[in-house]
N, C-alpha and C positions, 0 to 999 in steps of 0.2 A: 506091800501096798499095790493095789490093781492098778496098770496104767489105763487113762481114757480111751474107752474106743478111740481108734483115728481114723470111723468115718465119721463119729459124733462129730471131731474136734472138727475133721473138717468144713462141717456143714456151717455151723459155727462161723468158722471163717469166713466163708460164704457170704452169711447172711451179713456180719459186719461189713466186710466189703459192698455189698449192695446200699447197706445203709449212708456209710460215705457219700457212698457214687453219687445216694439223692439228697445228702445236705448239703454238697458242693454244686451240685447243680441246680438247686434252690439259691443257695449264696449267692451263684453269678449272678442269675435274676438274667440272664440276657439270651436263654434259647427257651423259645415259647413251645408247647406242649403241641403238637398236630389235634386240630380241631377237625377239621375239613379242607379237602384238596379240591373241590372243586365236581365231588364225583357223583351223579344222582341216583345210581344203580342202587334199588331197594327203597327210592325215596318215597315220598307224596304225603301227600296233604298227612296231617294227623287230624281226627277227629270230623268233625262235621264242617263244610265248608260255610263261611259267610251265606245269607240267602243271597245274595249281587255283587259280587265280587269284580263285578267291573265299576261299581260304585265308590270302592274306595280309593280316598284322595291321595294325590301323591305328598308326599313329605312337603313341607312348607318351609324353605331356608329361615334360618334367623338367626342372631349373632350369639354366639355362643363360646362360652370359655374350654380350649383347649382339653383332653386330657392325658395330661404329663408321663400318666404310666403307659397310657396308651401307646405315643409316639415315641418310643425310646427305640436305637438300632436294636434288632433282634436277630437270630441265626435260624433258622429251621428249613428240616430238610439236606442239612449244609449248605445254603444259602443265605447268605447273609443282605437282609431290609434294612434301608435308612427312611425311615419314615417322615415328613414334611414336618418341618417344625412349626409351621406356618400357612396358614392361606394360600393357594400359590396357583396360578396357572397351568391347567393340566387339559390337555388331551387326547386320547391315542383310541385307536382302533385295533380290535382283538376278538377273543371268545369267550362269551360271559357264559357260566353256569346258574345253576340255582340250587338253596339247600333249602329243607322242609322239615318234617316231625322227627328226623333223628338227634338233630336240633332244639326244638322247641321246647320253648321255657330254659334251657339251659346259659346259663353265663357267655356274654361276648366278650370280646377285649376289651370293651368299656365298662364291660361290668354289670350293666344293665341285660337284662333276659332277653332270649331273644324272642322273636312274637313272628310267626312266619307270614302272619296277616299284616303286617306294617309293612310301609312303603321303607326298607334299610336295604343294605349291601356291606357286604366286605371287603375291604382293598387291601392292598399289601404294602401300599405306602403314602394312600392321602391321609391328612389329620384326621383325627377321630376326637369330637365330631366333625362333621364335613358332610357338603351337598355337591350330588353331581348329578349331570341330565344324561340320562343314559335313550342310546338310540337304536332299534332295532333296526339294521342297513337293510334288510330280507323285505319288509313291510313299512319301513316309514316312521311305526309307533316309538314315541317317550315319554319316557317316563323321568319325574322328579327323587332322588331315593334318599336318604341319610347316611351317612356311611358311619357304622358302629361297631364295625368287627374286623380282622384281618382275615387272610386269605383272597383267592384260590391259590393253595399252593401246590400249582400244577403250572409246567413249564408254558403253556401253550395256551393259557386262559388267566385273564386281567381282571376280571370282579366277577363277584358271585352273588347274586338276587336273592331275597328274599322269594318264597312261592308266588307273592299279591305280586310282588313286581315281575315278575318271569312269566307272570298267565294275562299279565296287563301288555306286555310287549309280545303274548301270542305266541312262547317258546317251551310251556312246560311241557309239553310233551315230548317236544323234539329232544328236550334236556339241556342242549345250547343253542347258540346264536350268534351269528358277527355282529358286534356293535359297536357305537361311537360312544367313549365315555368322557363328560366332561365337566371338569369343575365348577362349580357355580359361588361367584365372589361377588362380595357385597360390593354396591353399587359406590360407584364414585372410589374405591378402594384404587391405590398405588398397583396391585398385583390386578384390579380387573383392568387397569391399563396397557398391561403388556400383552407382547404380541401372542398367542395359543397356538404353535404350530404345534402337528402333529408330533406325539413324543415316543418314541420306536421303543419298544416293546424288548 
């Protein structure tokens, strides 16, 4: 009787092993896939831009129900996020990037598409959804955003814009920007009571 090639066998083995690897790493459900870090090299617009793209409105807060898959701890990068379970007073100053057509139309953390013409942003740890005022410290400009995605996961940059919001606070070219990012909580709420110091990065 002929024995099995043993590089067939081992290839074989291989490929089971592989397979493991992704239905255990599916199982946990708890290290999210690298989307975007943060990085704009090869980006820009996709497709034809708005004709007034300084016309579009910033995101309009409103009360909206959490989403559950969204905010669960996750690992990525080897870093491990504890995402807000809650509404909460945030905000710090950092380096915001923007992502664009590599992006576009594809799934966010929430699940919803993403649209690089919408006033959204990615955070690494406010609720999703969730509103923040983000502030260009360079010129002054703010903007209102949604927040529906995670990321930038890059050590040295705190959210990451949507294109409409990054050409709204006057950085797309530059690619980043220091900014002020801060949560926006419904009115009369227990958490818009407390105090917003700066939250170190």
């Amino acid at each position: 009787m002929k024995r099995p090639d043993r590089s067939y066998a081992a290839a074989r083995a291989a490929r089971a092993f592989l397979l493991v690897a992704f239905v255990l790493t599916a199982l946990a459900g708890c290290t999210l896939e690298t989307k975007h870090i943060g990085d704009t090299r090869d980006d820009g617009p996709g497709g034809p831009l708005p004709s007034n793209p300084d016309t579009i409105a910033d995101a309009r807060p409103r009360s909206e129900p959490l989403n559950p898959g969204a905010n669960s701890p996750y690992t990525i990068l080897g870093r491990k996020y504890v995402p807000y379970q809650s509404l909460t007073p945030y905000r710090a100053r950092g380096i915001a990037s923007w992502y664009g057509r590599k992006f576009h139309g594809k799934p966010t953390s929430s699940g919803e598409r993403y649209d690089m013409y919408a006033m959204t942003a990615a955070h690494t740890i406010l609720p999703i959804p969730s509103y923040a005022r983000v502030t260009n410290l360079s010129n002054g400009r703010s903007v209102v955003v949604r927040v529906n995605d995670r990321g930038p996961f890059h050590s040295e940059r705190i959210i990451d814009l949507s294109y409409a919001a990054a050409y709204k606070l006057g950085y797309v070219n530059a690619g980043s920007a220091s900014v002020e990012v801060e949560a926006i909580l419904p009115r009369g709420s227990a958490a818009a009571r407390e105090p917003r110091a700066l939250r170190p990065v």
